[in-house]
N, C-alpha and C positions, 0 to 999 in steps of 0.2 A: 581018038575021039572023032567021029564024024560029025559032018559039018550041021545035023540039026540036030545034033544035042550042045553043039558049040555053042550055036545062036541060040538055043534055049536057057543053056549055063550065064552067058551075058546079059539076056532080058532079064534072069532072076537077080545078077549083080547091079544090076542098073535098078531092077526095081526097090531091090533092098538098100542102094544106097540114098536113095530118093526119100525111101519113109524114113530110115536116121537122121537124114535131115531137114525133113517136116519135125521129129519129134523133137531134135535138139532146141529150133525154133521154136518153138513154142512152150517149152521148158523155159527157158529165160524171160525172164520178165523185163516189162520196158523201164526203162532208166528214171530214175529220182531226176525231178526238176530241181535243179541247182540255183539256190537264190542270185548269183551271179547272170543267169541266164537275162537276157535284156528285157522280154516278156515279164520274167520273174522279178526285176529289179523294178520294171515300171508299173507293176504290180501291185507292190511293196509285200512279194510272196515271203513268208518266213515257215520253214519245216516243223514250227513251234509257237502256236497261237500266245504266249508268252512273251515271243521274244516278240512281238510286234511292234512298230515304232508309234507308241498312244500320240506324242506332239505333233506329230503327223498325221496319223489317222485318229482322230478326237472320239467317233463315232465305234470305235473299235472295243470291244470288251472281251475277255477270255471265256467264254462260252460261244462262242462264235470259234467255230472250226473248220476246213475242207469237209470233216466226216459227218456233218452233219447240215452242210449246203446243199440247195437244189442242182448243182455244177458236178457235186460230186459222183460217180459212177460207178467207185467201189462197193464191197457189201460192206455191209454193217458193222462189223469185227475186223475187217482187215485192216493194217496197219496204213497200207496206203492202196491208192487205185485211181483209175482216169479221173483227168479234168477231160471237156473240150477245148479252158483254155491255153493247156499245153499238148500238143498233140504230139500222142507216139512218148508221151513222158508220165509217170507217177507222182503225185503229190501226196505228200504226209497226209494221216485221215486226222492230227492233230494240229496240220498245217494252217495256213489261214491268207486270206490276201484280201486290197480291197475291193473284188466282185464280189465279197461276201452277198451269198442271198439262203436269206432263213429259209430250210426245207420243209413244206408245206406237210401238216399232221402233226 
């Protein structure tokens, strides 16, 4: 093999390892917010508008969700998708915390 089809054999390996690993990245999804998480706990986030603590949050009712707050970022139908106030993480779309804010329409 001479030496410019060597270097042109390696640009194509390096290139092709480059895009497998763009695609894997972005294949995975960002990670469930953990109610444990200190953000989530001071929060009072739960993965389940249900399980919310009402003696705590008074003002809380089960129609009140992540997937239907103006916070929320996911579509419509997905199960879960960004907050901004968990960055880099997913929140349940049946999730719920108290930033609840009713999404306007």
């Amino acid at each position: 093999m001479n030496n410019t089809t060597r270097r042109v054999f390696f640009m194509q390996v390096a290139a092709g390892t480059s895009v497998l690993a763009a695609t894997q990245a972005m294949a995975q999804a960002p990670a469930m917010v953990d109610a444990k998480d200190p953000t989530a706990a001071a929060l009072g986030y739960v993965a389940d508008t249900t399980k919310a603590d009402t003696k705590k949050y008074a003002k809380h009712t089960n129609e009140q969700m992540c997937g239907n707050c103006q916070l929320y970022a996911g579509k419509p139908k997905e199960a879960a998708g960004a907050c901004p106030l968990f960055a880099g993480k997913q929140v349940a779309a049946k999730g719920w915390c108290n930033s609840y804010v009713k999404k306007a329409g």
